[in-house]
C-alpha positions as CSV (number, residue, x, y, z in Angstrom):
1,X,3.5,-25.4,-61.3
2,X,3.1,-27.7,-58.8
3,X,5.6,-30.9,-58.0
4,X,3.0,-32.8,-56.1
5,X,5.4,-34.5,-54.1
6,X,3.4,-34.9,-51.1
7,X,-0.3,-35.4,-51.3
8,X,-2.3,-35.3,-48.0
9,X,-4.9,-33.4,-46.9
10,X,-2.5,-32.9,-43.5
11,X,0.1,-30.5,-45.8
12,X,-1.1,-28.3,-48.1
13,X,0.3,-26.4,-51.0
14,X,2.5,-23.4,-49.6
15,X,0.6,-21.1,-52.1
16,X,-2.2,-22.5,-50.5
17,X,-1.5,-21.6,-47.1
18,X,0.0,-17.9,-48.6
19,X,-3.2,-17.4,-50.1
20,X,-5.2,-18.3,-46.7
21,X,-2.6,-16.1,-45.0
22,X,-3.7,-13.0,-47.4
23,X,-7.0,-13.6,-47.3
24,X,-7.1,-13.5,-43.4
25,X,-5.1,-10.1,-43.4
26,X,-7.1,-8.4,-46.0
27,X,-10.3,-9.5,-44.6
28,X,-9.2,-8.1,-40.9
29,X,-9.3,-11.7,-39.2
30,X,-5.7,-11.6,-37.8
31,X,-6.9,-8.4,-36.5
32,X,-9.5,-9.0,-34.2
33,X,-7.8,-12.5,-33.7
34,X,-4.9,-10.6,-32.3
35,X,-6.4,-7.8,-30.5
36,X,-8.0,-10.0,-27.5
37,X,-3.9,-11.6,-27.2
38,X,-2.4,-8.5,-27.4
39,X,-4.7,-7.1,-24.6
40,X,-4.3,-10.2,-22.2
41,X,-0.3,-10.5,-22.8
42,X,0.1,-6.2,-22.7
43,X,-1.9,-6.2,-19.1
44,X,0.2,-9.1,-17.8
45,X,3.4,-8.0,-19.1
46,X,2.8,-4.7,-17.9
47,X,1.9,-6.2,-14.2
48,X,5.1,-8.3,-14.2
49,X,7.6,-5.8,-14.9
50,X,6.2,-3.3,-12.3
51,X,6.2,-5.9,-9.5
52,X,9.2,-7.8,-10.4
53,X,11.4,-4.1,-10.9
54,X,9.8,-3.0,-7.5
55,X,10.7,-6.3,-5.6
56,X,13.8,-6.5,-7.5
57,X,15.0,-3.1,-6.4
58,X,14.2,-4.2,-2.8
59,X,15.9,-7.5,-3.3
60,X,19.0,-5.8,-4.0
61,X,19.0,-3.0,-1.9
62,X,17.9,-4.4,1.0
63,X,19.6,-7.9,2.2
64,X,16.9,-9.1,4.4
65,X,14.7,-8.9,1.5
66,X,16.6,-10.9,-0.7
67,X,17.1,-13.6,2.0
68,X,13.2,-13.8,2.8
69,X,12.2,-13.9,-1.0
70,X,15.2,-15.6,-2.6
71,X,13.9,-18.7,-1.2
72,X,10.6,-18.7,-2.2
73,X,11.8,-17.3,-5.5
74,X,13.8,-20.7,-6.1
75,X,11.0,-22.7,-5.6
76,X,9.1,-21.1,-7.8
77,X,10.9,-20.3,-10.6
78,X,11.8,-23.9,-12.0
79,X,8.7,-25.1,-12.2
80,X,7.4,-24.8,-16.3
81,X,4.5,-22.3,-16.2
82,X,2.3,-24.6,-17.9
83,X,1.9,-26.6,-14.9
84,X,0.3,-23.9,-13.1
85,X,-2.9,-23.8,-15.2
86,X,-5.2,-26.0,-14.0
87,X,-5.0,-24.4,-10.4
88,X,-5.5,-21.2,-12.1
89,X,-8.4,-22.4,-14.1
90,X,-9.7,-23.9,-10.7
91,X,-9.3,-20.2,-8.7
92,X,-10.0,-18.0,-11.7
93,X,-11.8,-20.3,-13.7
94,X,-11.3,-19.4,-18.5
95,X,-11.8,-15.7,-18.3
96,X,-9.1,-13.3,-19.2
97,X,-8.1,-12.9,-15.4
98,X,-6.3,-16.1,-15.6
99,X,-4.9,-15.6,-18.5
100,X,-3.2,-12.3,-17.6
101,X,-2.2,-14.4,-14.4
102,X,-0.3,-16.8,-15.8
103,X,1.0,-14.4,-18.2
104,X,2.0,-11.9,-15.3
105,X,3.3,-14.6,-13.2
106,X,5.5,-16.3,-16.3
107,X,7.1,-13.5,-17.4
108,X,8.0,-11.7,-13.3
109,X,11.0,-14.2,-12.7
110,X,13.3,-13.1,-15.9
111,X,12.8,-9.4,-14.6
112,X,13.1,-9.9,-11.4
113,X,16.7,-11.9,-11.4
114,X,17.9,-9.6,-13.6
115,X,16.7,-6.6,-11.6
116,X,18.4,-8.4,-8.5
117,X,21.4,-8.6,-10.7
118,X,21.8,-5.0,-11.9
119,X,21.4,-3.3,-8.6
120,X,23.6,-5.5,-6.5
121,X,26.3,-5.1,-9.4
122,X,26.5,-1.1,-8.8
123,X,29.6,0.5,-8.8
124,X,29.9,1.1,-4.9
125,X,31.9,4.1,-5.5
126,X,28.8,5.9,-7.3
127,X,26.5,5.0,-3.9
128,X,29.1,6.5,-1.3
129,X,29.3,9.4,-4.2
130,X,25.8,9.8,-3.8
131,X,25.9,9.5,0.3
132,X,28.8,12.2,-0.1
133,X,26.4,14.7,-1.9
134,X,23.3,14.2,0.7
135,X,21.4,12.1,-1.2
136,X,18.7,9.4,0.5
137,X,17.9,6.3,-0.2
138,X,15.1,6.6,-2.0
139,X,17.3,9.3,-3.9
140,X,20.1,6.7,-4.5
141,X,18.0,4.3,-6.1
142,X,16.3,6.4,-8.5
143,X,19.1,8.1,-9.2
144,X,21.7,6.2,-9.0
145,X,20.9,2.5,-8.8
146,X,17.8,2.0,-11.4
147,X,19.7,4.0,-14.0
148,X,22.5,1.6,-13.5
149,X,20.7,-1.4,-13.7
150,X,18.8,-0.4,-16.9
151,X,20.9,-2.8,-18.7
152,X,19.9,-5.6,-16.8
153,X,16.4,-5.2,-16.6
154,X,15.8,-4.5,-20.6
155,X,17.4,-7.8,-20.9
156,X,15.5,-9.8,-18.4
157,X,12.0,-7.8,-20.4
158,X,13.1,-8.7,-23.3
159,X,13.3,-12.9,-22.6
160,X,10.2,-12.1,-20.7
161,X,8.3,-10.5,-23.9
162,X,9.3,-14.0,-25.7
163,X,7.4,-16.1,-22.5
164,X,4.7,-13.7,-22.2
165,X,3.4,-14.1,-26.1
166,X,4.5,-18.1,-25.5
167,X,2.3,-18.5,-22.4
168,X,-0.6,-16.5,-24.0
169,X,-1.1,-18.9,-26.6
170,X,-1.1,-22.4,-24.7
171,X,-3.7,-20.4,-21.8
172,X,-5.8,-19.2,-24.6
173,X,-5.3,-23.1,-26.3
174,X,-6.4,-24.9,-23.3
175,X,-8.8,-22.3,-22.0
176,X,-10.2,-20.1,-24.4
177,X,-12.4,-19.0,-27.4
178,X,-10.7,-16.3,-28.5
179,X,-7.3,-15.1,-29.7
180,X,-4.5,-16.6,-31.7
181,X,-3.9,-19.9,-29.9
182,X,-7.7,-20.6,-29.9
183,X,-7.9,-19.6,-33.7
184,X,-5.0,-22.2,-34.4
185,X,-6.4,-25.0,-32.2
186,X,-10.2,-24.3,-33.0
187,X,-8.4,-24.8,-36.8
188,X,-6.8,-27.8,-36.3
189,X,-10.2,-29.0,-34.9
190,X,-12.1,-28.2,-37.7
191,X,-9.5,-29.8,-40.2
192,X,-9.0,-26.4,-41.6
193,X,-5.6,-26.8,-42.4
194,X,-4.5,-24.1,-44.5
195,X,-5.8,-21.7,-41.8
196,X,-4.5,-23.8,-38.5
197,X,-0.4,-23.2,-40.5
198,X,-1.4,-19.5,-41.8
199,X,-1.9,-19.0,-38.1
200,X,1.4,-19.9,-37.0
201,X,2.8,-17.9,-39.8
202,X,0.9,-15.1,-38.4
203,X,2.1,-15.9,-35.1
204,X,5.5,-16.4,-35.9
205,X,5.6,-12.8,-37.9
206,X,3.5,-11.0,-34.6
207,X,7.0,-12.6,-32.4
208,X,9.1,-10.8,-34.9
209,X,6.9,-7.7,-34.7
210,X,7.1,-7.7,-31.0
211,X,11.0,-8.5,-30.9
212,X,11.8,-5.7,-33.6
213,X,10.0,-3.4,-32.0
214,X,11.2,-4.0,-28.3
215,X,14.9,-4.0,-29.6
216,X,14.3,-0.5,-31.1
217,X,12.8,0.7,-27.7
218,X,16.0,-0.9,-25.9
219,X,18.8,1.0,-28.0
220,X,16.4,4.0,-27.5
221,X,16.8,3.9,-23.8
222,X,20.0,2.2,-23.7
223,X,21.5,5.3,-25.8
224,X,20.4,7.6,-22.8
225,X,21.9,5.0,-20.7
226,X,25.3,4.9,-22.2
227,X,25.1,8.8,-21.5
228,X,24.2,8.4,-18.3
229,X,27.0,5.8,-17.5
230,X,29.6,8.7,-19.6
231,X,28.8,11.3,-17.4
232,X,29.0,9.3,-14.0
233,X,32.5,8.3,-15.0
């Protein structure tokens, strides 16, 4: 039974929008809806956290390469990623390359701080340790220095996971004719309004997804890391 409180076409019934929502899972919509945003946020993500671990690591290893990037680092970093869109539409134009740009370059400054972070806050004691035994650099910070700083850079790829899925829906909302944020928008357009807020409960359960299974990979790793830190004390 329905109250009927509210009647407008702009709010349906929630057994309305549950029905949409089951109708679009059963019928495999949500899953070719989601496949091209997974893809575009999984290659961008991916790009991120290998460049911002790698210039991290040299950030905090290496002090003239923190004082020639931290600069440019700071300038960049504040400004909301939204505002770099229409540049990248103008140099890569609506294809997925810009879209895994502005994913990529959204989600590289959470990981890269706390990369910085986690390898300038090693234990000296364990680098000299290392030294002691005949290790090289390149030996310390594999060895050493990234397993340290494990903590720090699941955390900053974990906040960037939450930006990356963010910034893939307003890129493929402003540019694009597929994926999540199109399906919602291209919704909303057609006045299909059960199916524009069954899409943001399907996005909202995909962010949940992506969290639970992220934290699950962290306390995976993070249990060999508590080992690791065990046996280096």
């Amino acid at each position: 039974m329905r109250l009927e409180w509210v009647l407008t076409p702009t709010w349906p019934a929630v057994s309305t929008v549950l029905l949409t929502f089951w109708h679009a899972c059963v019928d495999g919509t949500y899953l070719e809806v989601f496949g091209s945003s997974l893809r575009r946020l999984a290659i961008g993500y991916l790009i991120a956290t290998a460049c911002a671990v790698a210039i991290g690591v040299a950030m905090g290893v290496w002090r003239r390469m923190f004082l020639l990037f931290e600069p440019l680092v700071e300038l960049l970093r504040p400004i909301p990623s939204p505002a770099y869109l229409p540049m990248a539409i103008l140099f890569l134009g609506i294809d997925d390359g810009m879209k895994v740009f502005m994913v990529a370059f959204a989600s590289f400054f959470p990981i890269l701080l706390n990369t910085v972070s986690g390898v300038r806050s090693v234990d000296p004691v364990l680098v000299d340790t290392g030294r002691t035994f005949g290790l090289r650099r390149l030996q310390i910070i594999r060895r050493i220095m990234l397993p340290a700083a494990a903590g720090y850079v699941f955390t900053g790829m974990r906040i960037s996971l939450a930006i990356a899925l963010i910034v893939t829906v307003i890129a493929e909302m402003v540019a694009g004719n597929s994926g999540i944020g199109f399906y919602i928008l291209n919704a909303q357009r057609s006045f299909l309004v059960p199916e524009m807020y069954a899409g943001v409960i399907a996005l909202a359960l995909l962010g949940f997804a992506l969290n639970k299974g992220f934290v699950a990979l962290e306390r995976y790793a993070l249990t060999w890391h508590e080992g690791w830190n065990a046996a280096t004390t």
